[in-house]
N, C-alpha and C positions, 0 to 999 in steps of 0.2 A: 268540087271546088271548096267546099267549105271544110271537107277532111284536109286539104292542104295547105286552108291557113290554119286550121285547128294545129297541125304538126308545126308550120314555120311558126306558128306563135307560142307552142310548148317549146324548141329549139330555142327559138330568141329568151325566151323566159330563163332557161337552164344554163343557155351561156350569160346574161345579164348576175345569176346566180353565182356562177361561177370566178365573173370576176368582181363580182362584191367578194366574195372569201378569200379568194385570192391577188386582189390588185393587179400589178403589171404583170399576170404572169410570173414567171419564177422571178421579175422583183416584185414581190409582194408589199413591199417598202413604199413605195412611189404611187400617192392615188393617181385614177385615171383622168381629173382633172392639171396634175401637174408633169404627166408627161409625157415628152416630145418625138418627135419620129428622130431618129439618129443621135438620140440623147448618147454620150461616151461616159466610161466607164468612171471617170473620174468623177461626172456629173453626178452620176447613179451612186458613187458611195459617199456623198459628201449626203445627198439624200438617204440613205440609208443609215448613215452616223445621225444625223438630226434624228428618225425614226427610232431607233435603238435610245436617245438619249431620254423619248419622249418617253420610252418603256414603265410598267412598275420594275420593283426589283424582284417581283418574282416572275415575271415575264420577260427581265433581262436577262435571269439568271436562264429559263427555257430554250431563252436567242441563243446566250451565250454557247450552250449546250451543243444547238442545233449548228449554231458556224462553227463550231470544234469538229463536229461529226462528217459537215460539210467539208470543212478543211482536210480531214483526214483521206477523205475518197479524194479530193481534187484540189493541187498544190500550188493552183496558177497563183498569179499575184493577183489578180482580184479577190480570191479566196481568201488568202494572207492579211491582205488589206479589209478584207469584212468582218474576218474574225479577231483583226487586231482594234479595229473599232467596237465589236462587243464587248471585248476584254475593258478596253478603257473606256467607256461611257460612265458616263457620272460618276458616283463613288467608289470607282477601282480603288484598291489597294496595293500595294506596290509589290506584291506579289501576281497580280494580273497585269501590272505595268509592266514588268521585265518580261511575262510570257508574252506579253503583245512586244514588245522589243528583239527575243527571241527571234517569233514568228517572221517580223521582217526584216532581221539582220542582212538573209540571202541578196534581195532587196535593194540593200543601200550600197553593196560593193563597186557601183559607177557602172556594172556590166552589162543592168541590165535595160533596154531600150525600149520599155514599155509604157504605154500612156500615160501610169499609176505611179512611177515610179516616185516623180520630184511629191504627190499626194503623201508616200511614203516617210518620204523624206522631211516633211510638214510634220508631220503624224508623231512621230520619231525623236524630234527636235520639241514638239508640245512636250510629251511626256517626260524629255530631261528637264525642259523648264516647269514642268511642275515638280518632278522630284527633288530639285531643286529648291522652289519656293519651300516646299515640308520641309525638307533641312534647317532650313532657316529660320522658319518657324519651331522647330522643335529646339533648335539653339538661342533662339529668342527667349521660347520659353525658359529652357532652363538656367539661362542668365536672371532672367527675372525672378525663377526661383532662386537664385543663389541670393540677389539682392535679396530677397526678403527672409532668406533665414539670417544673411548678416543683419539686419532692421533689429528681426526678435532677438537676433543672442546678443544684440546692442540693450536691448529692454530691459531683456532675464540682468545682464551684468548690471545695470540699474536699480534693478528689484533688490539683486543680491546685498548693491551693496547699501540700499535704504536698510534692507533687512541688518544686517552688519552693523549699524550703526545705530539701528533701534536698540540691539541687543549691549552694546557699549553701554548707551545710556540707560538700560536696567542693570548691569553691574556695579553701575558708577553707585545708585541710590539704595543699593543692597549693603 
């Protein structure tokens, strides 16, 4: 008797183990207090984009790796959609913008009738309007720099022409 809870209670041990390291199973994403029996896919990645966001950036960069690699073996649109949420999680660049736009071009063609899709389609529509707001801001900026070098070379032509007329009046008394 006591050999047999000795084993059920090393068992219970090694799977309690197993999923502290691992969370839900291969969603590792999702702790075992948030989630649900029949949770869907769209659920599981909006959770999964929160997790990714919470990432470091060298730990995003590991995810990121890891859902490209994932992606390559298996093309479903979950995959599409988890790796296009690594790509863009916090300070993508817009070079990780378009490969996550890439990834779910297939996606957005209206064909396809899968749970993730309109998720997709969310996803998609974020990332134009942020490439968008950086436009804006980088032409914001550079407005404002133009303002300010018209300011200076309003100054300099002031300076020039104080200097100009300092120089008049040491001719005049020469």
């Amino acid at each position: 008797m006591k050999r047999f809870f000795g084993v059920l209670l090393l068992l219970l041990l090694s799977a309690c183990a197993m999923t502290a390291r691992y969370g839900n199973g291969e969603r590792y994403w999702i702790r075992p207090d948030e989630a649900a029996i029949g949770m869907d896919d769209s659920v599981s990645l909006l959770y999964y984009a929160n997790y990714v966001r919470s990432l470091s950036a060298s730990e995003r960069d590991r995810e990121t790796e890891r859902q490209r690699i994932a992606y390559m073996r298996d093309k479903s649109d979950f995959r599409r959609l988890q790796y296009a949420f690594a790509l863009t999680a916090a300070d993508a660049g817009a070079g990780d913008r378009k490969l996550a736009q890439q990834v779910l071009e297939p996606m957005l063609d209206g064909k396809h009738d899968s749970s993730v899709s309109a998720l997709a389609a969310l996803l998609n529509s974020h990332m134009g309007a942020v490439a968008q707001a950086q436009q804006q801001g980088i032409q914001m900026g550079a407005q404002q720099g133009q303002k300010r070098i018209d300011e200076l070379e309003k100054k300099l032509d002031a300076v020039k022409d104080i200097e100009r007329s300092l120089l008049r009046r040491e001719k005049g008394k020469l």
